[in-house]
N, C-alpha and C positions, 0 to 999 in steps of 0.2 A: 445588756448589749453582748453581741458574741466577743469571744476574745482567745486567745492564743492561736487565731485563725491557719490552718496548715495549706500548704497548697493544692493546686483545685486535682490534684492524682490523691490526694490521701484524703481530701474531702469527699471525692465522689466512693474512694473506696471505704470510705467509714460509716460513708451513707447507706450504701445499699449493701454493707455487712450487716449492721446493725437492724435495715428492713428485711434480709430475709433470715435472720435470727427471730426478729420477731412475728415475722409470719408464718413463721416455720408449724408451729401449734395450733393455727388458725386456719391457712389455707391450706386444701391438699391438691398440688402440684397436676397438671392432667398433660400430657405429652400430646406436643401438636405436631411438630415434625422432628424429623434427625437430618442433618448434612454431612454428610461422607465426600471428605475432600480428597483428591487424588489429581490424577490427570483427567478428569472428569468431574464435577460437582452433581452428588445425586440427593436430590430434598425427594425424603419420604415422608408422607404428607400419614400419621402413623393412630390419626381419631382415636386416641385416646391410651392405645396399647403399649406400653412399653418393652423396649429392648435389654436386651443384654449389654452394655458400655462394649464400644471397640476403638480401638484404635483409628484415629484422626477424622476420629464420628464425633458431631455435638448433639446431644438432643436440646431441642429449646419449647419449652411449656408452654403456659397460657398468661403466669406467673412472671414469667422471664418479657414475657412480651408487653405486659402492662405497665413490669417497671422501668422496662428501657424507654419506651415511651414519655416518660417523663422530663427526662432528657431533650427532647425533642419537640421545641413548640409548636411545626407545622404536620406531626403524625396522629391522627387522632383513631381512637379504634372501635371499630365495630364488629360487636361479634353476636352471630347468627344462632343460635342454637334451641332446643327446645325446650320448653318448661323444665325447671329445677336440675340442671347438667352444673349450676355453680357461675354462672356469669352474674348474676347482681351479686351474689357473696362476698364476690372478688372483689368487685370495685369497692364494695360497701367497706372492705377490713384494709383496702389501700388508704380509702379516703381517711375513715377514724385513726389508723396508723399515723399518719403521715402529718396528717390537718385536726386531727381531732373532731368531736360530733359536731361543730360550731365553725372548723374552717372547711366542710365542703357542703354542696348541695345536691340531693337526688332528685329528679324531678320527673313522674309520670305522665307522659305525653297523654291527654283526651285531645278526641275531635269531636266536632259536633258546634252549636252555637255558644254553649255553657262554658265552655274550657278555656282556661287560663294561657295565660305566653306564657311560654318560658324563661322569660327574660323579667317577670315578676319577682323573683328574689331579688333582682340587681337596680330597682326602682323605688319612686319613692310617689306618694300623689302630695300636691300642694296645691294651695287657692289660688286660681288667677283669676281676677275681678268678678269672683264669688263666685266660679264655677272651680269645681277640680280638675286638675290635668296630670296626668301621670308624665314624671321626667326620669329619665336615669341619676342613677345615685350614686357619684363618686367612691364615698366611703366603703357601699355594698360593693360594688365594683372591683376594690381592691381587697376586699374581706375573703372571696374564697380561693381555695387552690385547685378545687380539679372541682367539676360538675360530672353528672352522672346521669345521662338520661337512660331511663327503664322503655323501654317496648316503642324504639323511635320512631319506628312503622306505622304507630297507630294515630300518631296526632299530625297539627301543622307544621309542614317545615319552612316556612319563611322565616321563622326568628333563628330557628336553630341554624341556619345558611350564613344568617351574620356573626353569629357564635364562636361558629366552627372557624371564624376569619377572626376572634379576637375584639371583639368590638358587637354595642348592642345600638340600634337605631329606635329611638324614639319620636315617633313624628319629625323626622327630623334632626333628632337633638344626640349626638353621639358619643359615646363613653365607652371608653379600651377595658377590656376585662384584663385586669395586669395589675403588677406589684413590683417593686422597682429592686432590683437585682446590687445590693449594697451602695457605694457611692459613684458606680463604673459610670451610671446615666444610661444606663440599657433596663428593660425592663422583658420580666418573667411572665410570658400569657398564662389563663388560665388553662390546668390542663383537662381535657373533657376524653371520657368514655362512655361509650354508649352500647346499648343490649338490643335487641329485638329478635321474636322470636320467627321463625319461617311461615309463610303467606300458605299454608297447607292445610287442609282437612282436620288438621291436629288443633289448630289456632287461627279460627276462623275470625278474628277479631283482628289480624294482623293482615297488611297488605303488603306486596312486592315494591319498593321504594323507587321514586324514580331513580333513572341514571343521573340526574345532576343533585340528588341528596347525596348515590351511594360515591361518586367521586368526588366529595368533601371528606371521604374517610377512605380507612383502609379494611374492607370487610373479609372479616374471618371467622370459618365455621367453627364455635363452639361443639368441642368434642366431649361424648358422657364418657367419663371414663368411672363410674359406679363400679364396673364391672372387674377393672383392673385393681382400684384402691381398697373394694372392699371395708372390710369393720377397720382400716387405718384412719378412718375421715370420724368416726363415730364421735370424736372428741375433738373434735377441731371446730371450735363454733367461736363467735364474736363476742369475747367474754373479757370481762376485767380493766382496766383502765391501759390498752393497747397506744393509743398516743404518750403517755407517762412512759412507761415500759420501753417503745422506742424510741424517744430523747434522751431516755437518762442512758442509756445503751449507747447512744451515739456518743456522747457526750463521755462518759467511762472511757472509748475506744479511741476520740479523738482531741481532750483535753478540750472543748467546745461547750461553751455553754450559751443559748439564747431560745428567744420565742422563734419557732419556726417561722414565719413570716420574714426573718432576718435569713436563718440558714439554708430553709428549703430553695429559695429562688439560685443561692452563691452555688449549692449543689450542685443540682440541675441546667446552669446555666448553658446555654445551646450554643454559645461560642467559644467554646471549650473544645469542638470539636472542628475540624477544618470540613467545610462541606465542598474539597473541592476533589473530582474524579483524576484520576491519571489520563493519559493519552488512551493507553489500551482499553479502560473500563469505559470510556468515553465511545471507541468503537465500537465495541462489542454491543452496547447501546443502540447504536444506529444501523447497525450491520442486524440486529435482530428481531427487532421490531417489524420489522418487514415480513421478516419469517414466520414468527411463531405467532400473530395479532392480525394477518392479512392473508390474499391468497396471493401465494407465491409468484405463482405467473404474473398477476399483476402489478407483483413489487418488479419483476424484472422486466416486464414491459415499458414499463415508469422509467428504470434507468436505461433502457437499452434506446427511447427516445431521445433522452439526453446523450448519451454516447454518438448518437447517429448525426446530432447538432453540431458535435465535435469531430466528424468524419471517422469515427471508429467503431465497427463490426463486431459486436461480440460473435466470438466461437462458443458460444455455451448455450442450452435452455435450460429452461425447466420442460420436465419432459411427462406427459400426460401415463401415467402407471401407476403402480399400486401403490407406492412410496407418496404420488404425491396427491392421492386420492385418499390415504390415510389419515393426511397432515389436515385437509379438508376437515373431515368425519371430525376427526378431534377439536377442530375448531367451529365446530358444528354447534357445540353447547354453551358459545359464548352470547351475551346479549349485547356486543357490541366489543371494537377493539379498543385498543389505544388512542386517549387523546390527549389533548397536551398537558392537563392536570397532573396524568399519570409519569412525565417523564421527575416531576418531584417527589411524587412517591416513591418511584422504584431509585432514584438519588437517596431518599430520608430512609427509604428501606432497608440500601446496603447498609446503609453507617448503623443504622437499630442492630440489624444483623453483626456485624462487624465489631461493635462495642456488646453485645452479648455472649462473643465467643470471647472479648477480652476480661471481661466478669469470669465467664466458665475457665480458661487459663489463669486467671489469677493476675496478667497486664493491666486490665485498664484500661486497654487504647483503645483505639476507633479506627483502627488502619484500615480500609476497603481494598480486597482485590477482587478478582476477577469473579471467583467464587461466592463471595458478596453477590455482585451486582446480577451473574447468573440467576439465584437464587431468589432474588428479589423480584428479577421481570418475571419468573414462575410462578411468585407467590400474589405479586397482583395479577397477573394473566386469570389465573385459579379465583380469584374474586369478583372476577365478572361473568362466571358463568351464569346459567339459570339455576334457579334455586331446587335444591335436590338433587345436583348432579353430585357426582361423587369425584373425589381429590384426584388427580393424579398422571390423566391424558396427557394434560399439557404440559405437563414438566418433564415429558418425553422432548415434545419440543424445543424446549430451551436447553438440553440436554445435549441434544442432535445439533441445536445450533452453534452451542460450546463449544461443540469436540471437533467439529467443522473448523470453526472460527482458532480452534489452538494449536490444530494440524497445518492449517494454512502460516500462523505464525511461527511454528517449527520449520517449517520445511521454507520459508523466503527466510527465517535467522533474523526474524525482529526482537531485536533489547527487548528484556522484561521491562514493563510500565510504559511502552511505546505503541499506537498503533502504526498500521502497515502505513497508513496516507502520510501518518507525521514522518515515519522513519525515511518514506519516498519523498519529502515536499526537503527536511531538512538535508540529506545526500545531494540533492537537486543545487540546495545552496551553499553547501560545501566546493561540492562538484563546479558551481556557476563563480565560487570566487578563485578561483586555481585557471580555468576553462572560459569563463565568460557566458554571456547569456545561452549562448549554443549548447555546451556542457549541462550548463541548469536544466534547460528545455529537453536534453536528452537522456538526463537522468529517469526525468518524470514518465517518459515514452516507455523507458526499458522497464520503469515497474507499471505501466500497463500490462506490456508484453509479456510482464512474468503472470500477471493475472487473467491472461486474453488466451486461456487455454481451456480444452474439453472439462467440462465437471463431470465428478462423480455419481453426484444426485443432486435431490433438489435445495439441498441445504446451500452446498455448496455454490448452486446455479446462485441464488439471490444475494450469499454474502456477498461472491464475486461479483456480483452486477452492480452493486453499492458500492463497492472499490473502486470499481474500475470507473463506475459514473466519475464518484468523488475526482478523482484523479483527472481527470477529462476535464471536467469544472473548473480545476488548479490550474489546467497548462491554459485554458482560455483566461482567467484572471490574469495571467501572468503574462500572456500575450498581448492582452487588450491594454494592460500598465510598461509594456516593452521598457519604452524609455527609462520612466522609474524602478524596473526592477534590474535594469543595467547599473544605473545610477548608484543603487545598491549594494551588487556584485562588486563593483570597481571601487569602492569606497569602504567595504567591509571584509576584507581578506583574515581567514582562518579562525581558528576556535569557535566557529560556529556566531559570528560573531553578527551576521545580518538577519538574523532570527529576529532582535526586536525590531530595526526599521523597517522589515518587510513584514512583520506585524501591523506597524501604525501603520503602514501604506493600505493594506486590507483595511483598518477602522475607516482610515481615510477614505478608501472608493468603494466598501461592501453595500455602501445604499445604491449604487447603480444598477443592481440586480437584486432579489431576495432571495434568488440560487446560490451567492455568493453567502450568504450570512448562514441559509439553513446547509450547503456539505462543508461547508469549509471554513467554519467556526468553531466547531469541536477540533480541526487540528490544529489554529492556531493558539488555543490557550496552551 
């Protein structure tokens, strides 16, 4: 049994000291991007080449990225790249590391009539009135810890769709891939990576996956970086009893001793981490998606309907030029935008992000700001291109929509971890318990007013159109609940103090419209 158990900051830090001490010999590290945070977040998406270390630069691997994910039971990853760049390696010295040759499973996708499910290691066949029937099988079910699929391009994806959700179906008959996470009564999914090489001339055995395969993951281009490492990798192979090596490491480090099945799940445990956004990272979110995954003018058509509902005129377009015939072309290489999959990824993204710069610092934590979640709509924007496009267009975009989105909260002097809707909705109630409904209602108007002015470009045009909707949307809630939100005012004076019951009054009446729950649900959390 484990024992001297420490808490889960010096658990996870002994964890992943002790894994990349011992991968250190075995994997050689291939640099996937750098983020240079400032007043701008710039992700240099960097295939393979490494830099020189700078100041309030992180570079993050391929390395960095497999073990954060562990962490994380709904990020799964896929990574694209071509024959022999080091992607099955990786997994394979994760797996034996971690789980040893017995706790994980690789498994080679065929297609054709001949080929096996996936979901074959985790069953079992028995006789039911003297015919055989394949069932799921408990035991296997909670035997491994990461799965591994090789070239997931080339076989069936219907089992691996249930996989990738933690759970396998058998005729019917369903069994949770999971291991139960000490005595909490929560349990650790299996964690799964997956390889596949590019649908190109080179691998002609390999197809282009559909879009509802590649949004069960988070696909990313396996970078060669042969070129960089050089005869440093010559010795770095899967050699020696690497599970042994790292427990007893762990265990030296953190006074722990047990069968990984115990430790690994307490590690990794994904509620360790708060998966909840701030107010800001929350707009920036909403305010971007528009921009950088749509065409601009249409996001601003969209709102400027809504605004016109609510009798208000924007002063602003989007204006047909080069800037926004650019934004176009660059979004020209996608196979599709944003859907609603994706706003959990670029959520699971920051935090991966975010807890990888607290590993690189030597923290620990998982704090997300702004430059997280930045960084994260760039990098799945960037995974839904067409295959063979090259890194980089688009994280101009999210770049442009950053620096937009930080100018505008400089210059209105919104709180750090505040957005603009929340800082306007809760003044409004400030304002409405001093002043009365009138003062509330007039707060809301004056941060229209402050946003209902000429833009710069077309960044600008569509953050502000999303604002300003939002905002439009609020004071009609708020009109259409009169009574109750007076009721409010006059019952909730100072410190901010009618935030929660004008909270429940939105749970209460947001089903009356579903415009109500999609702009002005991210300000009331």
């Amino acid at each position: 049994m484990a024992t001297n158990q420490p808490d889960q900051k010096q658990l996870r830090t002994h964890f992943i000291g002790a894994l990349y001490e011992t991968l250190d010999g075995v994997v050689s590290p291939t640099p996937y991007f750098e983020i240079t945070e400032g007043e701008t977040v710039d992700v240099a998406f960097l295939n393979g080449k490494a830099r020189l270390p700078k100041p309030n630069t992180v570079e993050i691997n391929d390395i960095d990225l497999d073990v954060a994910s562990l962490f994380y039971d709904d990020i799964h990853l896929l990574w694209e790249g071509h024959t022999g760049v080091g992607k099955s390696h990786r997994a394979k010295a994760l797996g034996e590391t971690i789980f040893g040759k017995d706790g994980y499973v690789e498994l080679h996708l065929e297609s054709g009539v001949f080929a096996s499910s996936p979901t074959e290691p985790f069953t079992k066949s028995v006789m039911e009135n003297g015919l055989p029937k394949v069932l799921p099988d408990e035991e296997k079910c909670r035997k491994y810890g990461l799965t591994v699929f090789e070239e997931i391009n080339t076989g069936n994806f219907n089992d691996i769709r249930t996989m990738s959700e933690g759970y396998i179906n058998i005729s019917g008959n369903i069994a949770r891939l999971r291991m139960p996470i000490g005595d909490t009564g929560r349990y650790k999914n299996m964690a799964i990576l997956a390889t596949m090489n590019p649908s190109d001339g080179l691998h002609t055995h390999g197809r282009e996956m559909t879009v509802a395969g590649e949004n069960r993951f988070l696909k990313l281009k396996a970078a060669n970086g042969v070129a960089e490492a050089g005869s440093s990798q010559l010795e770095k192979e899967l050699t020696g009893d690497l599970h042994g090596r790292f427990w007893n490491r762990f265990a030296e480090l953190s006074g722990m001793n047990g069968e990984w099945r115990e430790i690994y799940p307490l590690a990794t445990d994904s509620a360790q981490f708060s998966a909840v956004l701030d107010g800001q990272t929350r707009e920036f979110i909403d305010v971007a998606l528009g921009y950088v995954g749509e065409d601009p003018k249409e996001t601003h058509a969209r709102n400027t309907e809504l605004m016109q509902q609510g009798n208000v005129q924007p002063q602003f377009t989007v204006k047909d030029d080069n800037d926004y015939r650019k934004i176009l072309q660059a979004q020209g290489t996608l196979k599709h935008g944003f859907v609603r999959r994706d706003l959990g990824k670029i959520r699971n993204l920051s935090r991966l992000l975010a807890f990888i710069k607290g590993v690189k610092s030597g923290t620990y934590e998982a704090q997300v700001n702004l430059n997280d979640v930045a960084s994260a709509i760039g990098i799945v924007l960037e995974s839904k291109t067409v295959t063979g496009t090259g890194y980089g267009s688009l994280m101009t975009l999210v770049n442009s929509a950053l620096t937009t989105y930080r100018d505008l909260h400089k210059i209105l002097n919104i709180p750090s971890g505040y957005g603009y809707r929340q800082a306007v909705w809760q003044s409004a109630l400030n304002a409405g318990s001093e002043h009365g409904f009138e003062g509330y209602i007039h707060t809301i108007r004056n941060g229209m007013n402050q946003l209902n002015t000429e833009a710069l470009n077309a960044a600008q045009a569509t953050i502000k159109s999303r604002l300003l909707a939002d905002l439009v949307v609020l004071e009609h809630f708020s009109t259409a609940q009169e009574a109750d939100v007076k009721a409010i005012l006059q019952e909730n004076r100072g410190a901010m103090k009618a935030v929660e019951p004008f909270t429940k009054l939105y749970a209460a009446k947001k089903a009356e419209g579903s415009i109500y729950e999609h702009r002005l649900g991210s300000i009331m959390r």
